[in-house]
LUMBA-181188 format. One record per residue (C-alpha): residue in three letters; x, y, z. Coordinates in steps of 0.1 Angstrom, whole numbers. Example, Ala and Ser with C-alpha at 12.3 -4.5 7.8 and 13.67 -1.06 7.14 Angstrom:
<lumtor aa="ALA" xx="123" yy="-45" zz="78"/>
<lumtor aa="SER" xx="137" yy="-11" zz="71"/>
***
This chain:
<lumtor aa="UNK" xx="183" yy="99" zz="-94"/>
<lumtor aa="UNK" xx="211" yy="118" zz="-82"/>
<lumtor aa="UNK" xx="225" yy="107" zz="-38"/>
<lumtor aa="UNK" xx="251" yy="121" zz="-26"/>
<lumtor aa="UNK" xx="266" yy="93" zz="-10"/>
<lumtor aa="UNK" xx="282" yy="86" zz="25"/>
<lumtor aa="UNK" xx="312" yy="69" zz="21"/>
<lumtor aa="UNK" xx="315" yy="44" zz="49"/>
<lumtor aa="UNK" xx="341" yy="21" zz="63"/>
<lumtor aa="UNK" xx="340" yy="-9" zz="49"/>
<lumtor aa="UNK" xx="358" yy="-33" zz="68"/>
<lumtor aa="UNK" xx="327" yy="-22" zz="93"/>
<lumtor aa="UNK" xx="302" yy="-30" zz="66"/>
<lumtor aa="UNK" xx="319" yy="-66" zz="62"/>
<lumtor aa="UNK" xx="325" yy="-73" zz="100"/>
<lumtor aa="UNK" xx="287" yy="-60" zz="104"/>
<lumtor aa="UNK" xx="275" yy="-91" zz="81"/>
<lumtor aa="UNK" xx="297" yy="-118" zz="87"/>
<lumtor aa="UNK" xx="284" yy="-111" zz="126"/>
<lumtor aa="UNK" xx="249" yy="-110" zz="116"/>
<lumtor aa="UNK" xx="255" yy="-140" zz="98"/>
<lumtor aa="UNK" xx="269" yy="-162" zz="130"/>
<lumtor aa="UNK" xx="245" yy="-149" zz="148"/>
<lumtor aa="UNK" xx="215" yy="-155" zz="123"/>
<lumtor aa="UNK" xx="224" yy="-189" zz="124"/>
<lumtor aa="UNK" xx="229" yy="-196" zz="159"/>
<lumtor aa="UNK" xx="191" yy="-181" zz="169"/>
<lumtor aa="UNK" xx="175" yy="-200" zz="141"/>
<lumtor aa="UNK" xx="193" yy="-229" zz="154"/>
<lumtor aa="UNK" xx="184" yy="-227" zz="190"/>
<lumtor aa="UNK" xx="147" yy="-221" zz="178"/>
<lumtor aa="UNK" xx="146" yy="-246" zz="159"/>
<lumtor aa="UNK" xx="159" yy="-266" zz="186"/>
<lumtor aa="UNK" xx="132" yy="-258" zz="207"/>
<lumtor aa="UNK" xx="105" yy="-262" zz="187"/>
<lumtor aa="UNK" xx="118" yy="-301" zz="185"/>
<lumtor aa="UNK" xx="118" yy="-303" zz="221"/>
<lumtor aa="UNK" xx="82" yy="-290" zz="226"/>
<lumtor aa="UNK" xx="98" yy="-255" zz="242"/>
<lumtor aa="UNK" xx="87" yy="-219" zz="229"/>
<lumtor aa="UNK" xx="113" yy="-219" zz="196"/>
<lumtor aa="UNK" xx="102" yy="-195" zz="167"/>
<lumtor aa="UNK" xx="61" yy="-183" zz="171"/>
<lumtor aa="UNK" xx="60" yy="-171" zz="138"/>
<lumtor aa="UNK" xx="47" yy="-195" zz="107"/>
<lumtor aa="UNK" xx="67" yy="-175" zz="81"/>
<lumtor aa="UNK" xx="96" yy="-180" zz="55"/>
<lumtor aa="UNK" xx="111" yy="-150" zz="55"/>
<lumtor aa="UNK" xx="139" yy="-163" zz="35"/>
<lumtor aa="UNK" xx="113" yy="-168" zz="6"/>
<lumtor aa="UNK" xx="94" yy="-138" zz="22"/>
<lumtor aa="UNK" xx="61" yy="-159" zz="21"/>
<lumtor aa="UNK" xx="41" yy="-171" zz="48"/>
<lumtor aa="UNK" xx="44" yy="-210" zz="55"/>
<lumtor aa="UNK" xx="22" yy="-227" zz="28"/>
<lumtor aa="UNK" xx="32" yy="-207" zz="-2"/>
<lumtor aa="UNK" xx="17" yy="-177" zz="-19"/>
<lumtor aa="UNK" xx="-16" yy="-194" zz="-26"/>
<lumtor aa="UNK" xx="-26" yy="-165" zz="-53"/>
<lumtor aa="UNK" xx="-56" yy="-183" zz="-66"/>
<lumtor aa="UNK" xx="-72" yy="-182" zz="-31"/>
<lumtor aa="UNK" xx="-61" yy="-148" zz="-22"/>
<lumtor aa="UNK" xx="-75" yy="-135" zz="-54"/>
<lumtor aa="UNK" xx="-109" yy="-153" zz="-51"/>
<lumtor aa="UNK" xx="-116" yy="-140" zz="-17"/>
<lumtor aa="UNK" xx="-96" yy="-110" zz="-5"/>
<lumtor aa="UNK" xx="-94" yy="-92" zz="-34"/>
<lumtor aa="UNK" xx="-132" yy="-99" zz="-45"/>
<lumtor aa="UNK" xx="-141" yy="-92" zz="-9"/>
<lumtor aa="UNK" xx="-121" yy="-60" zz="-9"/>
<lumtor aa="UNK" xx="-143" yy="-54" zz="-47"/>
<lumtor aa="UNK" xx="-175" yy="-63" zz="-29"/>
<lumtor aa="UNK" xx="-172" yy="-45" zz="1"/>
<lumtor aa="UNK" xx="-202" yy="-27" zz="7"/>
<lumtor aa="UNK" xx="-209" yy="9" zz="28"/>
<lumtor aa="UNK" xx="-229" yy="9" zz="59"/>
<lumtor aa="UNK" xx="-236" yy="47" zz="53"/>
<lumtor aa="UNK" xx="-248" yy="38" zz="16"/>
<lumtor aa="UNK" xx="-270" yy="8" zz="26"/>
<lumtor aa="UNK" xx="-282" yy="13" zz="59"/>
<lumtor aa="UNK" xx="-289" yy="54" zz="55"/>
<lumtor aa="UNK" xx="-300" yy="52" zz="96"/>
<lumtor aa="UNK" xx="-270" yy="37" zz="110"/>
<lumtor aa="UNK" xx="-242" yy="62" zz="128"/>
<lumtor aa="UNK" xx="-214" yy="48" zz="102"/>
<lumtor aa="UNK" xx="-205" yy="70" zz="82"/>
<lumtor aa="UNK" xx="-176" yy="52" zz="59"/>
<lumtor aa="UNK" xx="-183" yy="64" zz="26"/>
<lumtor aa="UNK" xx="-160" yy="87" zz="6"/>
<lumtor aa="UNK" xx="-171" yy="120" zz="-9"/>
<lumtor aa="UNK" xx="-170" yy="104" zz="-40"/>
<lumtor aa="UNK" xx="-192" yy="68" zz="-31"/>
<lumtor aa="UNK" xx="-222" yy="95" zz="-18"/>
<lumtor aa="UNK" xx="-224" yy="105" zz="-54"/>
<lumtor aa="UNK" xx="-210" yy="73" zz="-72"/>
<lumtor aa="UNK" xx="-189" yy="48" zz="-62"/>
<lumtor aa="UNK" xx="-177" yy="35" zz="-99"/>
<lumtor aa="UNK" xx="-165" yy="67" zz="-105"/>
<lumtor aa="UNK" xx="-145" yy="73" zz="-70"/>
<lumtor aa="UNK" xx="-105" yy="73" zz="-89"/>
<lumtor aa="UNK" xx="-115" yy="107" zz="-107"/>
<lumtor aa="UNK" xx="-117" yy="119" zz="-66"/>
<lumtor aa="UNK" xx="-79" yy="111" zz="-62"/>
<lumtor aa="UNK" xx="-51" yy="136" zz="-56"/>
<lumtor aa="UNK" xx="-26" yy="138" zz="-85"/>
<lumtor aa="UNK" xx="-6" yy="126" zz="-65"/>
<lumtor aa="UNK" xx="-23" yy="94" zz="-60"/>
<lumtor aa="UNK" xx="-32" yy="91" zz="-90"/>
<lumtor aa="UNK" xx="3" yy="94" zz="-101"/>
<lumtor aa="UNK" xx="16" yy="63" zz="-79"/>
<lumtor aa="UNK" xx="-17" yy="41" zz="-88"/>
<lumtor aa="UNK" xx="-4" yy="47" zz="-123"/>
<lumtor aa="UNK" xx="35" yy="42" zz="-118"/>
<lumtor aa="UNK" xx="22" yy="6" zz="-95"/>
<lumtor aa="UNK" xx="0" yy="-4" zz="-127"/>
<lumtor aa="UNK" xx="14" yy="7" zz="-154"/>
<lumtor aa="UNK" xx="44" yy="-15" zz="-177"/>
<lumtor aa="UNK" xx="68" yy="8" zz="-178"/>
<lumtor aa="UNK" xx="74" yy="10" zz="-141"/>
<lumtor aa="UNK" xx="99" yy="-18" zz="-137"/>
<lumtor aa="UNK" xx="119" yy="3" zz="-165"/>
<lumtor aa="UNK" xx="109" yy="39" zz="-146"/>
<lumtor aa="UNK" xx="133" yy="18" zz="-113"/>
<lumtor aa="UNK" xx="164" yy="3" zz="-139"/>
<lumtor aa="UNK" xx="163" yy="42" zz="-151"/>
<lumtor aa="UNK" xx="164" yy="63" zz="-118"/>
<lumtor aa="UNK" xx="184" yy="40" zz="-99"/>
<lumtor aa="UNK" xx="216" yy="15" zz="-104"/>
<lumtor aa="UNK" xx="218" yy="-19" zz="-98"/>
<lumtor aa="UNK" xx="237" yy="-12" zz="-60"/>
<lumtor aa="UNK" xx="210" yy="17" zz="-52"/>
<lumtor aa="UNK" xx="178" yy="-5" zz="-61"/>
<lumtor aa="UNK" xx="193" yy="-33" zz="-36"/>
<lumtor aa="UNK" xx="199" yy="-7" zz="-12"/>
<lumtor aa="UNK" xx="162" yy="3" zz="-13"/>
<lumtor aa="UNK" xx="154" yy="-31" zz="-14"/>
<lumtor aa="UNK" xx="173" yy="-42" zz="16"/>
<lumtor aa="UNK" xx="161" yy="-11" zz="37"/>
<lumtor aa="UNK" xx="124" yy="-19" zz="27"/>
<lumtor aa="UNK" xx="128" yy="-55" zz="34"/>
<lumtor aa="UNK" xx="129" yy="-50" zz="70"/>
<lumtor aa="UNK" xx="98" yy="-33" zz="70"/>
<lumtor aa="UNK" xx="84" yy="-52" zz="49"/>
<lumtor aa="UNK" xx="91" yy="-84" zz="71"/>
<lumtor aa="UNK" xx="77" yy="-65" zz="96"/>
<lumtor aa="UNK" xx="42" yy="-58" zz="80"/>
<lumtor aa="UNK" xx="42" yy="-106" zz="76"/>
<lumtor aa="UNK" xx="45" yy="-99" zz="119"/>
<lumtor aa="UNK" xx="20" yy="-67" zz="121"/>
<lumtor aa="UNK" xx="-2" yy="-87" zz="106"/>
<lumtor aa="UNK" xx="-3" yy="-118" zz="127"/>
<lumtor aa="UNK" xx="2" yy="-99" zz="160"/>
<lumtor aa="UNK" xx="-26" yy="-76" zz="151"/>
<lumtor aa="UNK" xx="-47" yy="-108" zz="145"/>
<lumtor aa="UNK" xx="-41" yy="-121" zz="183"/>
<lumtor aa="UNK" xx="-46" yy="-88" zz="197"/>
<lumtor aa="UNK" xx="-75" yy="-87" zz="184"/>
<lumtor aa="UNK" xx="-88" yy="-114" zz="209"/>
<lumtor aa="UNK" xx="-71" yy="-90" zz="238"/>
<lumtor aa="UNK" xx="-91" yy="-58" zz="228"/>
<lumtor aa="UNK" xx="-126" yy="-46" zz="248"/>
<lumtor aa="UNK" xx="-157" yy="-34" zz="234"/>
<lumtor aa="UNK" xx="-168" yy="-33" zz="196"/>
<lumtor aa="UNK" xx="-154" yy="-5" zz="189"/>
<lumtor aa="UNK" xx="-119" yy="-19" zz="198"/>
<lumtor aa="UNK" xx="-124" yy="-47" zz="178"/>
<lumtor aa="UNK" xx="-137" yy="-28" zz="146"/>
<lumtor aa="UNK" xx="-100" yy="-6" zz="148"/>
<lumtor aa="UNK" xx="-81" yy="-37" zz="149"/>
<lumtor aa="UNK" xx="-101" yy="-57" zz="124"/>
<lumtor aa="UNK" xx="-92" yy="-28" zz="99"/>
<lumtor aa="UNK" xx="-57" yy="-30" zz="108"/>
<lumtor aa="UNK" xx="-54" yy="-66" zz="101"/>
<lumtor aa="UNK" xx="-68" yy="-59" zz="68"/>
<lumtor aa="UNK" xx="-46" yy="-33" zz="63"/>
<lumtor aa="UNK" xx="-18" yy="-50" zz="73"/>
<lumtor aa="UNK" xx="-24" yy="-76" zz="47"/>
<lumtor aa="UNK" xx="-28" yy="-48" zz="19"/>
<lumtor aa="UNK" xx="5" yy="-41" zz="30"/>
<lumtor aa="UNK" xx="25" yy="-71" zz="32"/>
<lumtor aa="UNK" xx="7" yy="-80" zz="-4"/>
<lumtor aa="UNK" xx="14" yy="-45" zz="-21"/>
<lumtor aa="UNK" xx="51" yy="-42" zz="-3"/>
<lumtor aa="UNK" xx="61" yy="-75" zz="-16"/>
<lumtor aa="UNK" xx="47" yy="-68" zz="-53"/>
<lumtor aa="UNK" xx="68" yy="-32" zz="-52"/>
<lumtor aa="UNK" xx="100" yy="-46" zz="-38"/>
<lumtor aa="UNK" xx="99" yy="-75" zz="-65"/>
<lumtor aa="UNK" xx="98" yy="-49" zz="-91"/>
<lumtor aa="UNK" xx="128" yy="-39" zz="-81"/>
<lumtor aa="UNK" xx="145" yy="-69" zz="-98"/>
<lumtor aa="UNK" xx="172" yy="-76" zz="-72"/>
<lumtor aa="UNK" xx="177" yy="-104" zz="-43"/>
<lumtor aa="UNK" xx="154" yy="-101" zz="-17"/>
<lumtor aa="UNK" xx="174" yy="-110" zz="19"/>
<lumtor aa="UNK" xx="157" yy="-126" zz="44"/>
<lumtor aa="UNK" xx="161" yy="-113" zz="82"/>
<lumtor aa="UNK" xx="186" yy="-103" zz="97"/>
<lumtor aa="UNK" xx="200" yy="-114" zz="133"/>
<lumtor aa="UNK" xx="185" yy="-81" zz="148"/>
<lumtor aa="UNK" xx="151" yy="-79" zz="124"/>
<lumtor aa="UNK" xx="148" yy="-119" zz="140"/>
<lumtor aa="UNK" xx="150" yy="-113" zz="173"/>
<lumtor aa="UNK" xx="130" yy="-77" zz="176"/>
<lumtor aa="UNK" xx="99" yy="-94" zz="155"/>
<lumtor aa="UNK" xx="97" yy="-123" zz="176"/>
<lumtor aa="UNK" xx="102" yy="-102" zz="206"/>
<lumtor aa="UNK" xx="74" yy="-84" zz="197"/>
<lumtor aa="UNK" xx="49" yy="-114" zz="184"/>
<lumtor aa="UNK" xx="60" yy="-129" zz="217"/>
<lumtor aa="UNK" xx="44" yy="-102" zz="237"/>
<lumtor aa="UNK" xx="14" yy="-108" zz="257"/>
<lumtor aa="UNK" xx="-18" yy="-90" zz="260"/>
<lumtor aa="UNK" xx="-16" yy="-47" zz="256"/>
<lumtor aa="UNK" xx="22" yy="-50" zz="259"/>
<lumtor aa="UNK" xx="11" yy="-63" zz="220"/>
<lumtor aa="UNK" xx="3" yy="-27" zz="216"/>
<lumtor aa="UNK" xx="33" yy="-14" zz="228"/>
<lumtor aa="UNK" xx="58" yy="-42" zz="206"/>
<lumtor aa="UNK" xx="36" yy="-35" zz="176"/>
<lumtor aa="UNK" xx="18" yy="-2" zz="177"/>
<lumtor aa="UNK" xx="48" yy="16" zz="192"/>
<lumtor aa="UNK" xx="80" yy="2" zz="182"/>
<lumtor aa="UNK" xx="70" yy="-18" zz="147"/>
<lumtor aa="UNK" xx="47" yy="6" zz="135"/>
<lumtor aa="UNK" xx="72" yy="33" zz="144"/>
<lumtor aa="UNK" xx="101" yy="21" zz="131"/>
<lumtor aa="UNK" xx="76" yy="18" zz="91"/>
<lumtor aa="UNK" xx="60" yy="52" zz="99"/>
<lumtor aa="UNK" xx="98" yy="70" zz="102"/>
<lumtor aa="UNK" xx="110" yy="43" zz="72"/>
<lumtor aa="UNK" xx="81" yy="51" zz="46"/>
<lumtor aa="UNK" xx="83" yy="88" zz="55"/>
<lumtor aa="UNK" xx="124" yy="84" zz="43"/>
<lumtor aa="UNK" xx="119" yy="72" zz="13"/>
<lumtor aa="UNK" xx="84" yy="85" zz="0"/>
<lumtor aa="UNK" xx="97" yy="115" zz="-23"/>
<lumtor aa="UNK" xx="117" yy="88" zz="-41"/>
<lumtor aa="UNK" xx="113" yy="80" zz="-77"/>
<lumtor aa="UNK" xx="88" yy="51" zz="-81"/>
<lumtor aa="UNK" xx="82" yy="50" zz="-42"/>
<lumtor aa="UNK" xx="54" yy="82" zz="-39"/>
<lumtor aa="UNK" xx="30" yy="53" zz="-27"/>
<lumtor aa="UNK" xx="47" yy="46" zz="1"/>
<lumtor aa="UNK" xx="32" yy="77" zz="10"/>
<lumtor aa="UNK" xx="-6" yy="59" zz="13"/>
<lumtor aa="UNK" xx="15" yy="34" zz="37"/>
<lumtor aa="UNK" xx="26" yy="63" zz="57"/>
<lumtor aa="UNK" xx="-11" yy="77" zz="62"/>
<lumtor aa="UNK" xx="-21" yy="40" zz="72"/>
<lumtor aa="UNK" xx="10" yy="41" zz="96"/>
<lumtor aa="UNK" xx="-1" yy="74" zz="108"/>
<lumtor aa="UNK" xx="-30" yy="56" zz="124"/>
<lumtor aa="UNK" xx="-15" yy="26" zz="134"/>
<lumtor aa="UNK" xx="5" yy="41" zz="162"/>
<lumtor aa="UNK" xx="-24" yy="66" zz="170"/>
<lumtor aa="UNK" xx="-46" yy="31" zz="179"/>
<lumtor aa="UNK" xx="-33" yy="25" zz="215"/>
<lumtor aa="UNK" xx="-36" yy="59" zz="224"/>
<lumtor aa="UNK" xx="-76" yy="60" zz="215"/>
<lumtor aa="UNK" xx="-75" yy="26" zz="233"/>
<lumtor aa="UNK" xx="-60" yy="34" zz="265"/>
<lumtor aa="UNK" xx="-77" yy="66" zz="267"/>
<lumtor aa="UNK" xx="-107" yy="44" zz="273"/>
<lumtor aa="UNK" xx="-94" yy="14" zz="287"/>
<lumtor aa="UNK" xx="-62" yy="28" zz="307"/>
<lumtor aa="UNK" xx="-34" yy="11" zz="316"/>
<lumtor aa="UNK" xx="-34" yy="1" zz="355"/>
<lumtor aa="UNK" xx="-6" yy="20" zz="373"/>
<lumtor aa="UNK" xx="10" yy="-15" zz="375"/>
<lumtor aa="UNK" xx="8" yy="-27" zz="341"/>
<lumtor aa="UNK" xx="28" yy="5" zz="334"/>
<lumtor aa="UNK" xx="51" yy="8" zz="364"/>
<lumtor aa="UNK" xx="58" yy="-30" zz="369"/>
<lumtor aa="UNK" xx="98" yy="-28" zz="365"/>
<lumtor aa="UNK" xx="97" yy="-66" zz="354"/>
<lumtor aa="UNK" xx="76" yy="-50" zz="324"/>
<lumtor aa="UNK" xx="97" yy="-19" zz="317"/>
<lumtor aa="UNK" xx="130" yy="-43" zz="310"/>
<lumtor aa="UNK" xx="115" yy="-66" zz="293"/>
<lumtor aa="UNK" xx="100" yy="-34" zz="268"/>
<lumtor aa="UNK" xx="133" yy="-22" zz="271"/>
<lumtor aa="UNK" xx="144" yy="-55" zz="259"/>
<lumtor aa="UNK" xx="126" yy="-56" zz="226"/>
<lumtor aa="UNK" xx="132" yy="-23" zz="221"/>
<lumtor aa="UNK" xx="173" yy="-26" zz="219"/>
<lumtor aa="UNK" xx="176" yy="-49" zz="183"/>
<lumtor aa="UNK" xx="166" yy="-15" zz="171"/>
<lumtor aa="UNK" xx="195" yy="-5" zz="175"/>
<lumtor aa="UNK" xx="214" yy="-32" zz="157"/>
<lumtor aa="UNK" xx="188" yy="-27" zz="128"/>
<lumtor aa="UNK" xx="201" yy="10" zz="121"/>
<lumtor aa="UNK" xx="239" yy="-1" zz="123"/>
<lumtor aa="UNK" xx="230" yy="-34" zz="100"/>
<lumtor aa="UNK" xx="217" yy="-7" zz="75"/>
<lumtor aa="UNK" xx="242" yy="17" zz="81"/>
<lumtor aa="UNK" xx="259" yy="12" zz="43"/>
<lumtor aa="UNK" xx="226" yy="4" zz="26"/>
<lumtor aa="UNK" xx="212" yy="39" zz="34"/>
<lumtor aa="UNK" xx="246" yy="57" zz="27"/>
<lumtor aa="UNK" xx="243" yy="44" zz="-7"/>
<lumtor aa="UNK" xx="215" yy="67" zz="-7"/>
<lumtor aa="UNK" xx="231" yy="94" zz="8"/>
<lumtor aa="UNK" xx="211" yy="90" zz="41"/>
<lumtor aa="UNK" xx="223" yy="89" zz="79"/>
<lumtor aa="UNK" xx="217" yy="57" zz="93"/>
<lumtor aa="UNK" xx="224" yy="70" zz="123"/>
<lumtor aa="UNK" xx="203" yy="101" zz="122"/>
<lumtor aa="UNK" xx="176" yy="80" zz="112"/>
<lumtor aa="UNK" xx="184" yy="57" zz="145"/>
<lumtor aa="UNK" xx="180" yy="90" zz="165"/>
<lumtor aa="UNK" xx="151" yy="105" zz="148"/>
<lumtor aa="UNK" xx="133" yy="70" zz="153"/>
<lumtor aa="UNK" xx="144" yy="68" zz="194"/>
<lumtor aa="UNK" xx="133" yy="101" zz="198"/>
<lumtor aa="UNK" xx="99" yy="93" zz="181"/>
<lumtor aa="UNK" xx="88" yy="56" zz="194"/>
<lumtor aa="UNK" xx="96" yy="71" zz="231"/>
<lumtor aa="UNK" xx="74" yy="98" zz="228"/>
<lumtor aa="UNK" xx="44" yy="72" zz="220"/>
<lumtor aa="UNK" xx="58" yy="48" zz="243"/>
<lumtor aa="UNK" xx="56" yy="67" zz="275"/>
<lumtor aa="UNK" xx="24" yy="91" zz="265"/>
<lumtor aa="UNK" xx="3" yy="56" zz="265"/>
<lumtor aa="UNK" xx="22" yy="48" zz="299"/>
<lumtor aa="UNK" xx="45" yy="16" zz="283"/>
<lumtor aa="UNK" xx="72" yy="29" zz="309"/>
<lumtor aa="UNK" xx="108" yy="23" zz="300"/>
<lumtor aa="UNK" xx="133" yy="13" zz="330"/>
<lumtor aa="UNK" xx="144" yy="52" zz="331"/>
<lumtor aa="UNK" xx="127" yy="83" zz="327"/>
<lumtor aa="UNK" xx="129" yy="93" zz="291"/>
<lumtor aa="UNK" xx="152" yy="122" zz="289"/>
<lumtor aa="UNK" xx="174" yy="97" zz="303"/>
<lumtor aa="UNK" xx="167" yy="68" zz="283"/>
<lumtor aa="UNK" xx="174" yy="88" zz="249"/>
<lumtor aa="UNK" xx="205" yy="106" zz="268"/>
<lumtor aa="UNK" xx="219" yy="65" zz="269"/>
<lumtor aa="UNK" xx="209" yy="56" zz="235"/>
<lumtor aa="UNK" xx="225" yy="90" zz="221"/>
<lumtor aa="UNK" xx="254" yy="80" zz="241"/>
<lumtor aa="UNK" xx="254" yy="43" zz="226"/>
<lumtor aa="UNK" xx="251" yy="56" zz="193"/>
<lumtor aa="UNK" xx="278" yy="78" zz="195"/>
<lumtor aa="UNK" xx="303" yy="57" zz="208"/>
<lumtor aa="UNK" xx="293" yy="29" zz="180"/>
<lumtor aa="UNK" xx="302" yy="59" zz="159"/>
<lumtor aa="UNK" xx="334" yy="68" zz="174"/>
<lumtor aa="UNK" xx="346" yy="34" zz="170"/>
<lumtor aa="UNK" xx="337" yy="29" zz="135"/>
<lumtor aa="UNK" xx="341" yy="65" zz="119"/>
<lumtor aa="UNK" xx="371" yy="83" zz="114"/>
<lumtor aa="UNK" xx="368" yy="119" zz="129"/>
<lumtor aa="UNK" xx="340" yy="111" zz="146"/>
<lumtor aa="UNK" xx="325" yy="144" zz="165"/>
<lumtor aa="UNK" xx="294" yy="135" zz="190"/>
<lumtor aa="UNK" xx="262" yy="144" zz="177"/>
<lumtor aa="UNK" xx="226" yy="144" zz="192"/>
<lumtor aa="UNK" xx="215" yy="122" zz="168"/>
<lumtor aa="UNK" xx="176" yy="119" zz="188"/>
<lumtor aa="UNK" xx="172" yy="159" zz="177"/>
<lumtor aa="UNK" xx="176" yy="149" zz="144"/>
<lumtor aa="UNK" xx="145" yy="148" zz="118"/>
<lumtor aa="UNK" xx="148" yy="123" zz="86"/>
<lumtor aa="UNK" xx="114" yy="125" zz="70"/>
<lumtor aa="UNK" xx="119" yy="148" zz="39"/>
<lumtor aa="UNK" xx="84" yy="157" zz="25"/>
<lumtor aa="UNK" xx="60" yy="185" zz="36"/>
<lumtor aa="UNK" xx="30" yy="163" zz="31"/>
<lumtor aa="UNK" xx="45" yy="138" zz="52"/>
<lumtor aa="UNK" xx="58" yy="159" zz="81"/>
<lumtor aa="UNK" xx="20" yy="172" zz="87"/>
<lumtor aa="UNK" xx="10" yy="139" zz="90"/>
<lumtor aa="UNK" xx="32" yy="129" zz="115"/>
<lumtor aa="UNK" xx="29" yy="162" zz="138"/>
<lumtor aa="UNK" xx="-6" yy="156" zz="142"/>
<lumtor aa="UNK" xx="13" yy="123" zz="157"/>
<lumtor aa="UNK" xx="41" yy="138" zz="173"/>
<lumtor aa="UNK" xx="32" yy="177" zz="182"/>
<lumtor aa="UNK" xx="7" yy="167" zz="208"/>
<lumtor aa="UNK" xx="30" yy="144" zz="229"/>
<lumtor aa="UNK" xx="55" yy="173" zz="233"/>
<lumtor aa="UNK" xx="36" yy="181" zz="267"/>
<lumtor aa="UNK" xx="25" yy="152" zz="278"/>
<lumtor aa="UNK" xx="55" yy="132" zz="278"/>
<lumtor aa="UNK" xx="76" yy="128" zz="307"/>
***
């Protein structure tokens, strides 16, 4: 695989990690701090330096009950005929053993590249060894994200109403799982150091897991699963990644859940205009931003913008955030007017020749396929936001 590559400053690069470094260490040390003194330190039971959960991997368990469970799982539709489900594939009406032949080449493609040997040799031959840890590294942070996804979506499922509500969520906790599971696998393949978080990845999840009651929709729904809808939609048409794609479609309906939600179960006009609320979303929101400078010389390794992405992601997150009424301190045009501005003169201080650049009209998912799925996202809100 061929990038043309984005050369970068870097004495930037090298300032940007020994900060994130200092300040890595200070909030795990203040949380950890905390935790000894009985105060709120870290929430989350998760080594994200080995990028396991607390305990271990525990594959003999996992194997003995989620995946059988996932093997066993049977279809309403199929066994009670009378019910209203209807959760059955085209190919389980006529026979369920025989559902793969009823994938898209496509899919059938990435199953194979996933399961087959030769895929760890497929990533040593399309990429070199500074490109696969620059994939690595970029899907990391999303990939820490899905270990937080799925424990926040866990406790939100206790917040929901009705059985319906609780049916979406339980699905995205298993989903979330699938993810974390699958993610991990891929990015092993990959045959390079895994990082741990960084400073801003630390603070933005546990902002987010820290959230109480539907502002848990807004931290995860929003702003997590928008940052891994616009990150799997990047990289999908890249060799060895085309199942990032099936991610993206789960992502795709992710962020669509708390707008079915509050469309039955609105917001009150103070749960969305309380200006308490709106800076502490604005709050969680902001690591963002040191997330796309962090990456900055991983993604220009593969010829990518970091900061376009940054823009395209802004641009995107706020349209979801204010059409389900999560209200930001200022009105939106304004609010991606600042963060254009912030971007920019991050920019101007780091790049020589700099010219300002509306980075939030920017668009950074590359594929047709994906695109479409995301404007049946995104085209909508176009009217409705503010």
């Amino acid at each position: 695989m061929q990038f043309e590559k984005i050369s970068v400053d870097q004495r930037v690069a090298r300032a940007n990690r020994a900060v994130d470094r200092v300040l890595n260490r200070a909030l795990r040390s203040m949380d950890g701090v905390k935790s000894a003194v009985g105060l709120r330190g870290r929430k989350a039971p998760y080594d994200d330096l080995r990028y396991e959960f607390v305990g271990g991997p525990a594959d003999t368990l996992r194997a003995k009950h989620y995946d059988k469970s996932l093997r066993l799982l049977w279809k309403a539709e199929d066994q009670a005929p009378w019910s209203s489900f209807r959760d059955c594939t085209p190919a389980e009406r006529d026979m369920f053993q025989m559902a793969l032949r009823f994938l898209t080449p496509a899919e059938a493609e990435a199953r194979h590249r996933i399961a087959a040997p030769e895929f760890r040799a497929l990533l040593q031959r399309e990429y070199t060894r500074s490109e696969r840890q620059a994939i690595v590294n970029i899907l990391s942070a999303v990939g820490h994200g899905e270990a937080y996804a799925w424990l926040v979506s866990a406790e939100l499922l206790g917040e929901v109403k009705s059985t319906g509500a609780r049916a979406a969520l339980t699905m995205q906790v298993l989903e979330e799982a699938k993810h974390f599971l699958v993610l991990r696998e891929l990015l092993q393949a990959f045959e390079v150091p895994i990082p741990g978080q960084s400073a801003w990845e630390y603070m933005f999840m546990e902002g987010v897991l820290k959230a109480e009651g539907v502002e848990m929709f807004y931290g995860m729904n929003v702003l997590v699963e928008g940052i891994a809808l616009s990150l799997f939609g990047l990289l999908s048409d890249l060799p060895g990644l085309e199942v990032l794609r099936l991610f993206h479609l789960d992502e795709a309906r992710h962020t669509a859940l708390p707008s079915n939600y509050l469309k039955e179960f609105p917001l009150t006009r103070w749960q969305s205009l309380n200006p308490v609320t709106s800076f502490q979303r604005l709050r969680m929101l902001l690591p963002a931003l040191g997330i796309v400078a962090r990456l900055e010389a991983d993604m220009a390794e593969l010829g990518l913008d970091s900061f376009q992405f940054g823009g395209a992601l802004i641009r995107k997150i706020s349209k979801l955030a204010y059409r389900n009424g999560f209200l930001l301190p200022l009105p939106r045009p304004a609010l991606l007017k600042a963060l254009n501005g912030a971007m920019n003169g991050y920019c101007k201080l780091t790049r020589a020749n700099h010219r300002f650049t509306n980075f939030t009209e920017a668009e950074t998912t590359p594929g047709a396929r994906q695109l479409q799925v995301e404007d049946e996202i995104f085209a909508e809100l176009a009217s409705a936001a503010p």
